[in-house]
Structures are given as C-alpha cells and as structure tokens.
N, C-alpha and C positions, 0 to 999 in steps of 0.2 A: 967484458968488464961489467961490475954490477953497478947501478947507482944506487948509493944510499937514497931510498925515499924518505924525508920527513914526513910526520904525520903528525897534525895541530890535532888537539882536542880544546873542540871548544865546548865551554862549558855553558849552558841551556838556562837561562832561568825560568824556574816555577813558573809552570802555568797558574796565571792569579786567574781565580771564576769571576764572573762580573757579582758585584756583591749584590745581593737583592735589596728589592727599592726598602725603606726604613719605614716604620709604621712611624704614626705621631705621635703614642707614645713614646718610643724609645727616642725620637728626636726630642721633645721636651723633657724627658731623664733625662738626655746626653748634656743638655742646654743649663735644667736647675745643677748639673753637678758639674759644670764650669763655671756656673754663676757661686754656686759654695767656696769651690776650692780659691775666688778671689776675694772670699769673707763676708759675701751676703748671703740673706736669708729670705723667705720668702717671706710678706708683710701680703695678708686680704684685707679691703675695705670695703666696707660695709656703706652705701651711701641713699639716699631718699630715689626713688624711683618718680620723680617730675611725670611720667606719662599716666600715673594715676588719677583717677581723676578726685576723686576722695582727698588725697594731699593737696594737689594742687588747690581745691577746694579749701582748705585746712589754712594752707601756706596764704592765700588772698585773704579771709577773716582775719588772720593775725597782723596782716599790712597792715590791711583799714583800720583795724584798731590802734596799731602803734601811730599811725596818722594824727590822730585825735590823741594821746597821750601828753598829756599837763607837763612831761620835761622836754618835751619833741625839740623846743628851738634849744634851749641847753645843750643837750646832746649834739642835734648838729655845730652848734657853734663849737664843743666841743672837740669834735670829728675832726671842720673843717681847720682848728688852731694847729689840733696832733700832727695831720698826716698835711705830706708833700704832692698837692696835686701836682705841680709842674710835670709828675711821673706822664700824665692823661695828655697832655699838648702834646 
C-alpha cells in the first residue's frame, strides 16, 4: 500500500544584503528631505565671530563709550521700567 507523502513548500525570503554603511552626505539629504516634507526650510546665520580679537577689540570701545553716553541713566531707567526682571530670580 502506498502512502500519500505531503510535501510543504516553503516559501524563502529574499536574501536582504546588509546595506552598506551611509556616507554623511546622503544621511543629511535623507535628514533636510524629512525636514522639508514637514514644511521647513533651511534658514543660515550669519553671527560675529567673538574669538577675533579685532571685534572683540571693536565690541569693548563701543562699551566704554556707551558708558559715558549723556542718556545712559534714561535709557536704563528706561530698560529697567519695560522689562520683567523677576524672569532673572
């Protein structure tokens, strides 16, 4: 007497290759074009480089002079009426 043999086919998935590692470019494309697609954009600024010594030079003349400046106390009383220090405590 014969037995029926079943025979299962199973089915294999695709060998996945390991992906190769990502440059840093293509990670920061991958990166601005998920930052786009949630409706920004990319904004550069531009700001004073403080480690110069020539600004920083620049920036202290400009103190000292505003020091000595004829509305100095004006101004801070000014300042001090506008703004909510309690922020500082």
């Amino acid at each position: 007497m014969l037995r029926e043999i079943e025979t299962e086919f199973w089915i294999m998935a695709p060998r996945v290759k390991p992906a190769r590692p990502k440059t840093a470019q293509e990670r920061m494309n991958a990166r601005r074009k998920r930052l786009r697609a949630q409706g920004l954009r990319p904004v550069q600024y531009w700001v004073p480089d403080l480690r110069n010594p020539r600004l920083r030079a620049a920036i202290r003349k400009e103190a000292a002079l505003l020091v000595h400046h004829p509305d100095n106390a004006a101004i801070d009383d000014w300042i001090d009426a506008a703004y909510d220090w309690r922020e500082w405590t």
